[in-house]
Backbone as JSON, one array per atom type, in Angstrom:
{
  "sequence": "XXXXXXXXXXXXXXXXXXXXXXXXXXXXXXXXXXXXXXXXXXXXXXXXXXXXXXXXXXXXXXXXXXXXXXXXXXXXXXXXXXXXXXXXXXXXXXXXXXXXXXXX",
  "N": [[-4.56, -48.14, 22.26], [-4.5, -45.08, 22.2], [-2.39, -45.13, 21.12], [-1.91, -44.09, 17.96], [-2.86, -41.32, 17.91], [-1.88, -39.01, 17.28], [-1.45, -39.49, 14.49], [-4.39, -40.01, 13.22], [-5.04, -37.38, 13.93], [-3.44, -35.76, 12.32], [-4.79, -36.38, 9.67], [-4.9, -39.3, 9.4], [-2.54, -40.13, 7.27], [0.48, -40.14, 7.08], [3.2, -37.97, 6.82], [6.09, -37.0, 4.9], [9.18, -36.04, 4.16], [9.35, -33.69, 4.04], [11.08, -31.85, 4.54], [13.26, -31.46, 2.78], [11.61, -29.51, 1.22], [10.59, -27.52, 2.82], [13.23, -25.93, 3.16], [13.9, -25.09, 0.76], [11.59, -23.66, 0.48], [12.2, -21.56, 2.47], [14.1, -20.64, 1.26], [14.09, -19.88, -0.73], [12.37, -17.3, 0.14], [14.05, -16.01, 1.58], [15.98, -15.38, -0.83], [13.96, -13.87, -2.21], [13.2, -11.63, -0.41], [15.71, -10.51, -0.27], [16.21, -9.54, -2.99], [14.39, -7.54, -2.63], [14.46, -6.15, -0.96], [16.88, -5.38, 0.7], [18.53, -5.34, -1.39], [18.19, -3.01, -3.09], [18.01, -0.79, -1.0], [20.77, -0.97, -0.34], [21.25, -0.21, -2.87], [20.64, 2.6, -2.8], [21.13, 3.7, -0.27], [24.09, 3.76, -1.19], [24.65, 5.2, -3.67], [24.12, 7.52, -2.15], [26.15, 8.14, -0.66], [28.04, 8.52, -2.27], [27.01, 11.11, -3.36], [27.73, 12.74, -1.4], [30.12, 12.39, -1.14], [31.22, 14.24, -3.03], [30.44, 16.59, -2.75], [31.0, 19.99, -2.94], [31.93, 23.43, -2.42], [29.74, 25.91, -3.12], [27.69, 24.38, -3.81], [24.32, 24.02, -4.35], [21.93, 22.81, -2.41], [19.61, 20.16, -0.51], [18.58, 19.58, 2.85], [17.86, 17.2, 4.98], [15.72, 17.63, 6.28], [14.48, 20.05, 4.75], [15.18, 21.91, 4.21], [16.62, 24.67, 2.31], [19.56, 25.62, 0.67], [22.76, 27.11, -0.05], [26.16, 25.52, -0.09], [28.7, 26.68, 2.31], [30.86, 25.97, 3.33], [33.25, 23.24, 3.98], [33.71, 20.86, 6.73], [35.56, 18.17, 7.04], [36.79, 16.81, 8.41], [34.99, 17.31, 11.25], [32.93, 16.1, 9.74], [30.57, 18.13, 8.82], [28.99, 20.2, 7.66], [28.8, 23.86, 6.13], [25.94, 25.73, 5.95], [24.9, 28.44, 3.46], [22.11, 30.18, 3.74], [20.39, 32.68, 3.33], [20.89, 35.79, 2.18], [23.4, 36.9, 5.09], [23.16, 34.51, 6.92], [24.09, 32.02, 7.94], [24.07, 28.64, 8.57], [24.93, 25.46, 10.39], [25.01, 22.25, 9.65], [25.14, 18.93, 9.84], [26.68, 16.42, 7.94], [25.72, 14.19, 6.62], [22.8, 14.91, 6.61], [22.66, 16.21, 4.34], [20.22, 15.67, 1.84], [19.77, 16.07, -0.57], [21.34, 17.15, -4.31], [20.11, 20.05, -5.43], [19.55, 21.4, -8.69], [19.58, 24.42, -10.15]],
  "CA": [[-5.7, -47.48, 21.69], [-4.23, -43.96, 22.03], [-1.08, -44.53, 20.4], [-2.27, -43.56, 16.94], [-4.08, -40.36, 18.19], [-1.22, -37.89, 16.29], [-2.04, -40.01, 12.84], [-5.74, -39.51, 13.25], [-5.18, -35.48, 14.15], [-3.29, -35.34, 10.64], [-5.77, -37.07, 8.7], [-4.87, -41.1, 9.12], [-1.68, -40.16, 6.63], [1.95, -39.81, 7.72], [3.57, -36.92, 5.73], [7.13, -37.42, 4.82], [9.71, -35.47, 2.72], [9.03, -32.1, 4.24], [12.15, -31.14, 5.28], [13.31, -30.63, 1.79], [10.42, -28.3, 1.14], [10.84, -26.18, 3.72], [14.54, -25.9, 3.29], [13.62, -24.74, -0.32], [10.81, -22.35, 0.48], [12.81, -20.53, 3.26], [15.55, -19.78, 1.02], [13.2, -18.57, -1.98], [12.0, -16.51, 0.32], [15.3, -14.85, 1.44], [16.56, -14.6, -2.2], [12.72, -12.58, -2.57], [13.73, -10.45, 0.2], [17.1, -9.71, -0.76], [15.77, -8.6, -4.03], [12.86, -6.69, -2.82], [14.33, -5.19, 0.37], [17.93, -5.76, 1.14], [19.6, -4.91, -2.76], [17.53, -1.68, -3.03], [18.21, -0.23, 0.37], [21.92, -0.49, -0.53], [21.77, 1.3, -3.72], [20.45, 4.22, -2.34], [22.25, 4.13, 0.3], [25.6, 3.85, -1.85], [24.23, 6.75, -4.5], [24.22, 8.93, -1.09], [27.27, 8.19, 0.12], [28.59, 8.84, -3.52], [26.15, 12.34, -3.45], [28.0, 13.44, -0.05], [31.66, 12.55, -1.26], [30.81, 14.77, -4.48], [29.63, 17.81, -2.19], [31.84, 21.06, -2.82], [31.62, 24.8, -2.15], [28.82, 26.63, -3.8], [26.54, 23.69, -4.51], [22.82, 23.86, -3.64], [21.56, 21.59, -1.36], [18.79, 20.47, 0.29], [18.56, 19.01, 3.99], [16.67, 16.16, 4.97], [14.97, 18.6, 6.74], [13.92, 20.59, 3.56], [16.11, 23.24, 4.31], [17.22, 24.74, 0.97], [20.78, 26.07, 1.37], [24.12, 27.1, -0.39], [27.47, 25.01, 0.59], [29.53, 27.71, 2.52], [32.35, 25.61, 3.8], [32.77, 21.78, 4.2], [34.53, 20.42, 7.48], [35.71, 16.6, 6.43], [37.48, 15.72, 10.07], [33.94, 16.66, 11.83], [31.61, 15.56, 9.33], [29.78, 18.75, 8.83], [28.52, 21.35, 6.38], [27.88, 25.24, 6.54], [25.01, 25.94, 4.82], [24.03, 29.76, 3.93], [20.81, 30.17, 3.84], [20.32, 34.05, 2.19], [21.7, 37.12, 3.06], [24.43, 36.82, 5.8], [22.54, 33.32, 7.55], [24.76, 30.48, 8.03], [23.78, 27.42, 9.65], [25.79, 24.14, 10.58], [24.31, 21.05, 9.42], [25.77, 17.51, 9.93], [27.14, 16.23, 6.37], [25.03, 13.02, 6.23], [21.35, 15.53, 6.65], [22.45, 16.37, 3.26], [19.37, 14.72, 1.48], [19.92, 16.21, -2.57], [21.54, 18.47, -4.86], [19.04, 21.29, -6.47], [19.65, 22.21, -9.85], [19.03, 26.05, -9.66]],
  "C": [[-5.38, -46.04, 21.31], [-3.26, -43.46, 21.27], [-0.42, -44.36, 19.03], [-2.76, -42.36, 17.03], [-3.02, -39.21, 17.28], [-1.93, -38.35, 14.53], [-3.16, -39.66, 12.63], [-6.07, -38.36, 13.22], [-5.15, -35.51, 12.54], [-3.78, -36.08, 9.5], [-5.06, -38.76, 8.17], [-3.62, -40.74, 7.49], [-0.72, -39.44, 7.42], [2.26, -38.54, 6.48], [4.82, -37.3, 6.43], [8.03, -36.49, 3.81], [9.75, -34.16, 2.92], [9.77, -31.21, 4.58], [12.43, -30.35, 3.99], [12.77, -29.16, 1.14], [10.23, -27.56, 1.28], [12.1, -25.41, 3.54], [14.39, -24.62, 1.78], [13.01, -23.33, -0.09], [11.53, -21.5, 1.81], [13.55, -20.04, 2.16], [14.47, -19.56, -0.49], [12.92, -17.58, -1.06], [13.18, -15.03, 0.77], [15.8, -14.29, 0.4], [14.86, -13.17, -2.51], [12.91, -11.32, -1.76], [14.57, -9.63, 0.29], [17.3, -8.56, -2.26], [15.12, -7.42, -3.93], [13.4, -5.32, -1.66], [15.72, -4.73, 0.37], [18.87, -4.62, -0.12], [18.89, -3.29, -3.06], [17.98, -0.75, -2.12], [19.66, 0.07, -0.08], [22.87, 0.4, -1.67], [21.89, 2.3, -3.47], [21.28, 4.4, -1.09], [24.15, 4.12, -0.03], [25.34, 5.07, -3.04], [24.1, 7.65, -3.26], [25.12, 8.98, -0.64], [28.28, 8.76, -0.97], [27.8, 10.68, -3.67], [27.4, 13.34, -2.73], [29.34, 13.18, -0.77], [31.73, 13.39, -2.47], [30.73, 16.33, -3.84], [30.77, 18.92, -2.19], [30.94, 22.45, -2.74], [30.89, 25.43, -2.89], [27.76, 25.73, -3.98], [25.5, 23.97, -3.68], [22.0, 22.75, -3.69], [20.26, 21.95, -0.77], [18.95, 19.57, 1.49], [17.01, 17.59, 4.13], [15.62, 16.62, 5.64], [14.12, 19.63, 6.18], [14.44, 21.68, 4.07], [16.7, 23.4, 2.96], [18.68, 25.89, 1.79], [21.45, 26.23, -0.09], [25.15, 26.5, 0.51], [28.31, 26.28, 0.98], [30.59, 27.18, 2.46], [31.39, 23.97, 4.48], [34.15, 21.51, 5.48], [34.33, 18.79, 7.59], [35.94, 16.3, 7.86], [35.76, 15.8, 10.73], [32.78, 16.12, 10.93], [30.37, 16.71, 9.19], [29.77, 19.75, 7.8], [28.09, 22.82, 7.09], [27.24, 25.62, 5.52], [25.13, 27.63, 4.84], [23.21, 29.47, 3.51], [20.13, 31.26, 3.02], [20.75, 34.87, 3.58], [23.42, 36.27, 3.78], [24.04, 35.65, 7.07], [23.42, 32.21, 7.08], [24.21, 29.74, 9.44], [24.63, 26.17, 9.69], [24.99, 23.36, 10.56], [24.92, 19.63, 9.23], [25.79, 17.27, 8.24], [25.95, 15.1, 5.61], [23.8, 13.67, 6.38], [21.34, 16.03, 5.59], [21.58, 15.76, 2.09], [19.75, 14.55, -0.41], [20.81, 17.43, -2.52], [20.16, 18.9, -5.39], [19.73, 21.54, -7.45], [18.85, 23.64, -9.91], [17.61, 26.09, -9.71]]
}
């Protein structure tokens, strides 16, 4: 008597074929995410990594911090930048907090 009671839940029809389906709509949905999320993310993060290997002495910069600066001096082994700032103000700022160049 009971051992129809799943068939009856899902409306007295078997469903069949659904694997395919699913198999399908997962992977649309990764290619949508790879588009939307994934391929984006790595431009910009490859145009900054291309920004920062570009970075020489005099350019003006800003921090991800919104620090506006001049490049004093670039140290490649630690990974860091001396910004001045005005006047006789230098600050040390990690290379990668380099957010943009400024055009004057």
């Amino acid at each position: 008597m009971f051992s129809n009671w799943p068939i009856l839940m899902a409306g007295g029809q078997e469903t069949g074929g659904g694997g395919y389906f699913t198999i399908v709509w997962f992977g649309l949905i990764f290619v949508l995410m790879y588009l939307l999320l994934i391929r984006p993310q790595r431009k910009k993060q490859k145009e900054h990594q291309n920004l920062l290997s570009e970075l020489k002495k005099g350019d003006k910069v800003v921090t991800s911090g919104g620090m506006f600066g001049v490049i004093f001096a670039i140290d490649e082994d630690r990974g860091r930048v001396v910004l001045k700032i005005g006047g006789d103000v230098k600050m040390e700022f990690l290379k990668s907090s380099i957010a943009a160049k400024v055009e004057s």
